[in-house]
C-alpha positions as CSV (number, residue, x, y, z in Angstrom):
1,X,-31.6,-80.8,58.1
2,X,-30.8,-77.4,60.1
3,X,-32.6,-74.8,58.1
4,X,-33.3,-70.8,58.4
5,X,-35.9,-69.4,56.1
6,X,-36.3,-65.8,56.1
7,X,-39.6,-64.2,54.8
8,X,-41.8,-60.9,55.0
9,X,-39.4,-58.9,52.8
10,X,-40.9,-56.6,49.9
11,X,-41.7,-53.1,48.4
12,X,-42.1,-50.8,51.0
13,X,-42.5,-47.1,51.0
14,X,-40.3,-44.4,53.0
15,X,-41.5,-44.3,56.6
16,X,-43.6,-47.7,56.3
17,X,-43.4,-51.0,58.0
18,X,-42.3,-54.7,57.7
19,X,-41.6,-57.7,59.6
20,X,-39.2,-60.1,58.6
21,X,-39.2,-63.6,60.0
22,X,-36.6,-66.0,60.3
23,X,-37.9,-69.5,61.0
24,X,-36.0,-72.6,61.8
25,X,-35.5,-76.0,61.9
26,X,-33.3,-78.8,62.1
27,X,-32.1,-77.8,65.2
28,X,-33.0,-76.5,68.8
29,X,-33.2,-72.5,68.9
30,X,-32.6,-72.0,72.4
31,X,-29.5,-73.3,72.3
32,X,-28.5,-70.6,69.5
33,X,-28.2,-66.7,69.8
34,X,-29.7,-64.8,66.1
35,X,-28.7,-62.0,64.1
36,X,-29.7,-60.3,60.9
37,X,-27.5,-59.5,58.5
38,X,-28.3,-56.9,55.4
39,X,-26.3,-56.7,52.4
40,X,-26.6,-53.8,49.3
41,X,-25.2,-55.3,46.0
42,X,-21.8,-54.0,45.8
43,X,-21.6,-53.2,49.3
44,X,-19.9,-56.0,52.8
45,X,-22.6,-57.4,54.7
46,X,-23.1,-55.8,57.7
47,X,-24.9,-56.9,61.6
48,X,-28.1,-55.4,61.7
49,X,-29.2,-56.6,65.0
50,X,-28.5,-60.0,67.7
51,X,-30.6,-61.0,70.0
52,X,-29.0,-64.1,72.9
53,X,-30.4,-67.3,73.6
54,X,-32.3,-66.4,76.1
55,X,-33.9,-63.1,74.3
56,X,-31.9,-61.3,77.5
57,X,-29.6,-59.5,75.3
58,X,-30.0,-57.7,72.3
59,X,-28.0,-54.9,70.0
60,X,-28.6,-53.1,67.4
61,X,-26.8,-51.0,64.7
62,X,-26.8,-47.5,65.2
63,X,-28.6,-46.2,62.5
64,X,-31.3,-48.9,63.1
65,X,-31.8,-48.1,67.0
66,X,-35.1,-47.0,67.8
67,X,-36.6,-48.4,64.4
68,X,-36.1,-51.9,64.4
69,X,-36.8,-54.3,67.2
70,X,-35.3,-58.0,67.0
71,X,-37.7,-60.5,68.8
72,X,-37.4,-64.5,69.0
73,X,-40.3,-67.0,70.1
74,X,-38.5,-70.2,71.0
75,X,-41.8,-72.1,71.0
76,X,-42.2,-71.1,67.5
77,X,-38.4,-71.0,66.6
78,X,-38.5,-68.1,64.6
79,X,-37.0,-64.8,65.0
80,X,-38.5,-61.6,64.1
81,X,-37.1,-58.1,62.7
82,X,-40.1,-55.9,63.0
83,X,-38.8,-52.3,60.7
84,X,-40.2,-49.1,61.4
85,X,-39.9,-45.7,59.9
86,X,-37.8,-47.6,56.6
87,X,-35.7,-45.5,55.1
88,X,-34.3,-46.0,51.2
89,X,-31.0,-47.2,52.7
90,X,-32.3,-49.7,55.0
91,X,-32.9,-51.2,51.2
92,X,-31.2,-54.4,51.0
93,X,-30.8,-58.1,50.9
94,X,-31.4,-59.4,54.9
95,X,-30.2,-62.6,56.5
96,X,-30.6,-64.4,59.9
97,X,-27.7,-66.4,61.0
98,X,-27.3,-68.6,64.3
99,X,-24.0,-69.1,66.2
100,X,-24.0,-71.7,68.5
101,X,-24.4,-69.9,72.0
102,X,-21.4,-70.7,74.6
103,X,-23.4,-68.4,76.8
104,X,-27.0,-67.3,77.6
105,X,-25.9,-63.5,76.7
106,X,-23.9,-64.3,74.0
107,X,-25.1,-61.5,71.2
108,X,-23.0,-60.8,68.0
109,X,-22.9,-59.2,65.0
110,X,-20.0,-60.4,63.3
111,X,-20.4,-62.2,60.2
112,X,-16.9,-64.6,60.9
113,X,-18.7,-65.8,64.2
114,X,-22.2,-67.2,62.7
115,X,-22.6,-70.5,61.8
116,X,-25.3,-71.2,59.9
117,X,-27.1,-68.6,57.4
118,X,-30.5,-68.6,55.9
119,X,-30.6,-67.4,51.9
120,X,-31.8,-63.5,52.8
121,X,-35.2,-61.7,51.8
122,X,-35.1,-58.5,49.7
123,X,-36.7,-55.5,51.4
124,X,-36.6,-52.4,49.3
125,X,-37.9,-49.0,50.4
126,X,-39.0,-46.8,47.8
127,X,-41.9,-44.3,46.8
């Protein structure tokens, strides 16, 4: 059964840290290119960040650029969101998604393209 389980959200103050992870199964990761998703109650989801198949390509949204760095560890099949400097509206619900990759550079952040969605991990940044 193809599965994506994120974890490492949580309570977080202003200018902290966190890692989320988003590990898989079911299914061969290389094949797939990632992104993360957030999404505020009340609010569309919106791409956070892609990274391609190969871990070649990645993008970012531009209020996270320079703060957040998307990773992936095939071996492992999990891909990472590693947060820096959080901010109270990075606060949100986050998903990984995989889309099926028809190329090795293939990166997007559009929710209509995914395929598969894990159920999201809460990060909230507060003091």
């Amino acid at each position: 059964q193809l599965q994506l389980v994120e974890s490492g959200g949580g309570l977080v103050q202003p200018g902290g840290s966190l890692r989320l992870s988003c590990a898989t199964s079911g299914f061969t990761l290389s094949y797939y290119m990632i992104a993360w998703f957030r999404q505020d109650p009340g609010k569309e989801r919106e791409g956070v960040s892609c990274i391609s198949a190969s871990g070649s390509s990645t993008h970012y949204k531009e209020d996270v650029k320079g703060r957040f760095t998307i990773s992936r560890d095939n071996v492992k099949s999990t891909v990472y969101l590693q947060m820096n400097s959080l901010k109270p509206e990075d606060s949100a619900f986050y998903y990984c998604a995989a889309a099926v990759a028809s190329s090795q550079a293939m990166c997007l952040m559009s929710s209509n393209g995914m395929h598969y969605w894990g159920k999201g991990t809460l990060v909230t940044v507060a003091s």
